[in-house]
N, C-alpha and C positions, 0 to 999 in steps of 0.2 A: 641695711647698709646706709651708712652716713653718706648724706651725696657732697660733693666738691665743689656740683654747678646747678643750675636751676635751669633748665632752656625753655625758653617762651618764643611763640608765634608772638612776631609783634603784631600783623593783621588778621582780621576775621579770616573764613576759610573762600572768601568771595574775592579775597584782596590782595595784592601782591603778595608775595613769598618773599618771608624774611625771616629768621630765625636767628635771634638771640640769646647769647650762652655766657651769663654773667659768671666769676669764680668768686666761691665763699669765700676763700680766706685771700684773697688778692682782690686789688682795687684796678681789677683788669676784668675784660669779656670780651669774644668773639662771635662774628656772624656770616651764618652763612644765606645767600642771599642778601639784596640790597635792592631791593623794591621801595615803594616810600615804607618812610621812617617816621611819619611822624607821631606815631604810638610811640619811640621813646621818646626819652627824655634829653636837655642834652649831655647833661651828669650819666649816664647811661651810656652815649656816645664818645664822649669823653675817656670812658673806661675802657674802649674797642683800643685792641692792638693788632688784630690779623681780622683780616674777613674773606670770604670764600666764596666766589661766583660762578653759579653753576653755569649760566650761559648769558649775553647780553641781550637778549630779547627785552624790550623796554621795562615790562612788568620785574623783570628779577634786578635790574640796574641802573630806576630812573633816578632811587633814592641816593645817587654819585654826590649830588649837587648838596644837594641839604649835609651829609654827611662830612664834605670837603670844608664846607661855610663855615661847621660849627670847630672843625679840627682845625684849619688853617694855622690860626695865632700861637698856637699852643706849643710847647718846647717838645716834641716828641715825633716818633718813628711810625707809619704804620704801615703794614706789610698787607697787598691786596692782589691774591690768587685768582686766576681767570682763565679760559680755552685759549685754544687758538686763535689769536687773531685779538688778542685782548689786550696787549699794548696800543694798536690803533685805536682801539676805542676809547682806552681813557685817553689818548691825544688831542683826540677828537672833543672830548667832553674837554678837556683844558684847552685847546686853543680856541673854545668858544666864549672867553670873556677875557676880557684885559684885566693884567697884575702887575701894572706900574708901580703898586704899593707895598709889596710886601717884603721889599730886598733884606729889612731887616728881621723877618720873623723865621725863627728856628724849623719848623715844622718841614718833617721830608718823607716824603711816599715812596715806597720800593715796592714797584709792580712787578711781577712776576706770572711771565706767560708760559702757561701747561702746556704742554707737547707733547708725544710718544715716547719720545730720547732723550728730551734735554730741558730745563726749565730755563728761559731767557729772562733777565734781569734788567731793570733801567729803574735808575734813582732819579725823584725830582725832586729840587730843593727850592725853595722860597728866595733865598738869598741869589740865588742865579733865575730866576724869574720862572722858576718850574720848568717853562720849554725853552730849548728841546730836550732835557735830560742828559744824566750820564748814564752811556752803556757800560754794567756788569758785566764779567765774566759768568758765562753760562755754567749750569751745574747738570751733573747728569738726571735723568730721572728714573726715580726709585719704585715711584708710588706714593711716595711718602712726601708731604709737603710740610711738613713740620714734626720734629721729633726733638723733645724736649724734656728735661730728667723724669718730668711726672707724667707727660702726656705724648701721642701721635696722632696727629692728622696723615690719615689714608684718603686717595682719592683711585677714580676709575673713570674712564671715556665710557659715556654712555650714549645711544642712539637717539637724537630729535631731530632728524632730517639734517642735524647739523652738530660738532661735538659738543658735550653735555654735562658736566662732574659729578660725578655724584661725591659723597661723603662720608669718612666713617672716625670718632673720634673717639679715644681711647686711652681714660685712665692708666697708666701700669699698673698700679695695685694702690692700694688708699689706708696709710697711717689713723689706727683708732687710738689714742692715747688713754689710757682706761686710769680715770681720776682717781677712785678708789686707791688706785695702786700708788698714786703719787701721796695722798693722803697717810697711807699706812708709813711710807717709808720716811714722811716727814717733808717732802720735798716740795718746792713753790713750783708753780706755773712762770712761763716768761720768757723771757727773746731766747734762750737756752734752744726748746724744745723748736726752732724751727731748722737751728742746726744742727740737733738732732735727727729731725727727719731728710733734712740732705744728707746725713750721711748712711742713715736706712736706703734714700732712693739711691745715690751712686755708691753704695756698697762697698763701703771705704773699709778699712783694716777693723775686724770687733775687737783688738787688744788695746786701739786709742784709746783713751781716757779725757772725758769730755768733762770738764768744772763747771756747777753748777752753780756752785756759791764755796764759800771759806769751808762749808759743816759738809758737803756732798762732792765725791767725783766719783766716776765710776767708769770700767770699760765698757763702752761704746754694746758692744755684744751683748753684756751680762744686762745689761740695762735696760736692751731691747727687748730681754727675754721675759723680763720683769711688768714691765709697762706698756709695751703696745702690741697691737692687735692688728695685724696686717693680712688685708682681704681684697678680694681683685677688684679694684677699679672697674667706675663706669665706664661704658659702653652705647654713644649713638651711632646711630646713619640719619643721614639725610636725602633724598631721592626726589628730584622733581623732574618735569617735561622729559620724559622718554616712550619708546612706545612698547607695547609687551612683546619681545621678539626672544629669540633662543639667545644670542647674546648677553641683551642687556640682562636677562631672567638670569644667568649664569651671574652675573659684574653683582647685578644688584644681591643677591644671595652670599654673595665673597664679603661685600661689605658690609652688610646685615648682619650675616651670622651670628647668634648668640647676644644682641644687642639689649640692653637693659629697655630702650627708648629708641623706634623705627619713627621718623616723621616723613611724610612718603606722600606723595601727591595722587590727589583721587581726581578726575578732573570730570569723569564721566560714570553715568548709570549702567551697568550691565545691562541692561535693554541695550542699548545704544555703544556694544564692542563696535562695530564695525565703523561707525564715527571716529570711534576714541583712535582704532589704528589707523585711519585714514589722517586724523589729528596728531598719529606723533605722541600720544598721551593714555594714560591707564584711567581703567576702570575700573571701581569702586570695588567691584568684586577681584579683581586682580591685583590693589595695591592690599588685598587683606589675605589675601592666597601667598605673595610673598614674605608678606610679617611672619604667616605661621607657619611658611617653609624654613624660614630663616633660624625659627627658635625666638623671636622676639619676645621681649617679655612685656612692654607694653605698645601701643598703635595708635599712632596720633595721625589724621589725614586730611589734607588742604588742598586749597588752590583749585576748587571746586567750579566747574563750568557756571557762568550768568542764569543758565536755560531752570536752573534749579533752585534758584534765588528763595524760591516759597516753599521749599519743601528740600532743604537741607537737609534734615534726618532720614530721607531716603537714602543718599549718598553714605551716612555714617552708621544708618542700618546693615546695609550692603555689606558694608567693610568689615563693620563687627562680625557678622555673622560668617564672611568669610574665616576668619582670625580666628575664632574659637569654636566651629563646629567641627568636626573629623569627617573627613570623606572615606 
């Protein structure tokens, strides 16, 4: 399968949780997690249009600061998901520095705080000096915090002594354009084929007839049957700070399911369960038990206690070993 997106841990597995999700063919990417940042770039940053927080504990959202510095100036929107109680905090992080300067820069954040029932909304704009915002009208909640022609972000309340998001994001299906076929029929490459697949993805009428050039049109249907190759869409989760409990094992399982790519926090050695639930936090052996409950096809695990600093490959032995032996 051709992938869409490339995701990358931007820190070691010692170091804050942040996960970046650049798009091949768009000069955009999302992240979930905002711990430091300064593994990207800011061409990297730059490219962020949504980011996803699982909980404000300092580690997942000290990287606010650095991320807002670099976005400021810039003419653009960026949409940033968070628990309850997460409007406070990014208030909290904005009315900690004076903005006498920016009345005239474009740039406007739309925070958006998860709830049970309802996501609450507040825009801050540069031009009106960020604080204190304008309140949106509330949307109801679905589960779903983004659903868009080619993609869905799913989220879930998860248990860390305090609510927790976890994450699950999901391709529709994934346009193969099979060159070959465009070769035999004579036909170019070119801004054509991306209207094309809009109208693959919103499943517009097959009898249109899309113009390619002067020598090529064709209906929309017969064309598609001709030239592309349509296969289901990536599939991750993301999963950090929860503790192993009947709950969250159900949530995080829901949103796993069948995932191409689990990245899932290991924080503690199975020696040392009874730490990890006192901590609120899985064990190495149990974030590798839920990948291959899940059907995961590959295990990627972070955000690993200090205590192991020297001997990391126990923590990713563990897990492995969970992951792919059969009990």
């Amino acid at each position: 399968m051709r992938q869409s997106f490339f995701p990358k841990l931007v820190n070691g597995p010692f170091q804050d949780p942040a996960l970046f999700i650049p798009f091949v063919h768009e000069k955009r990417a999302i992240l979930f997690d905002l711990g430091e940042i300064y593994g990207l770039s800011a061409r990297e940053i730059l490219k962020t249009s949504h980011v996803f927080i699982s909980h404000t504990h300092i580690d997942h959202f000290v990287g606010f600061d650095r991320f807002l510095r670099i976005l400021i100036g810039r003419n653009k929107t960026v949409c940033m998901f968070g628990p309850p109680g997460f409007i406070a905090n990014v208030e909290g992080k904005l009315s900690g520095y004076t903005w006498n300067l920016l009345f005239d820069r474009p740039f406007k954040l739309l925070v958006i705080e998860v709830t049970p029932d309802r996501l609450i909304r507040k825009l801050y704009t540069c031009e009106k000096g960020l604080l204190p915002g304008e309140q949106l009208p509330d949307i109801p909640y679905t589960g779903y915090l983004l659903n868009e022609d080619h993609l869905t972000i799913r989220t879930a309340f998860l248990d860390h002594r305090i609510p927790c998001l976890g994450f699950r994001l999901e391709e529709k299906f994934h346009i193969n354009i099979i060159k070959a076929r465009l070769d035999e029929m004579n036909i170019p490459t070119g801004p054509w084929l991306s209207q094309f697949k809009k109208w693959l993805i919103n499943k517009k009428n097959s009898n249109d007839i899309i113009t390619i050039n002067e020598n090529h049109a064709y209906p929309i249907g017969e064309l598609a049957e001709r030239i592309a190759l349509i296969t289901p869409g990536q599939k991750i989760a993301y999963i950090t700070d929860v503790i192993y409990s009947e709950s969250n094992i159900h949530q995080i399982l829901d949103l796993a399911q069948d995932v191409d790519h689990l990245y899932i926090e290991a924080a503690f050695s199975q020696t040392e369960e009874q730490l990890a639930f006192e901590k609120y936090h899985l064990t190495s052996y149990q974030s590798g038990k839920l990948a291959k409950k899940a059907g995961a096809k590959a295990l990627t695990v972070f955000h690993f206690s200090p205590r192991y600093m020297h001997k990391p490959q126990l923590i990713e032995n563990e897990a492995l070993k969970a992951f792919t032996t059969d009990e």
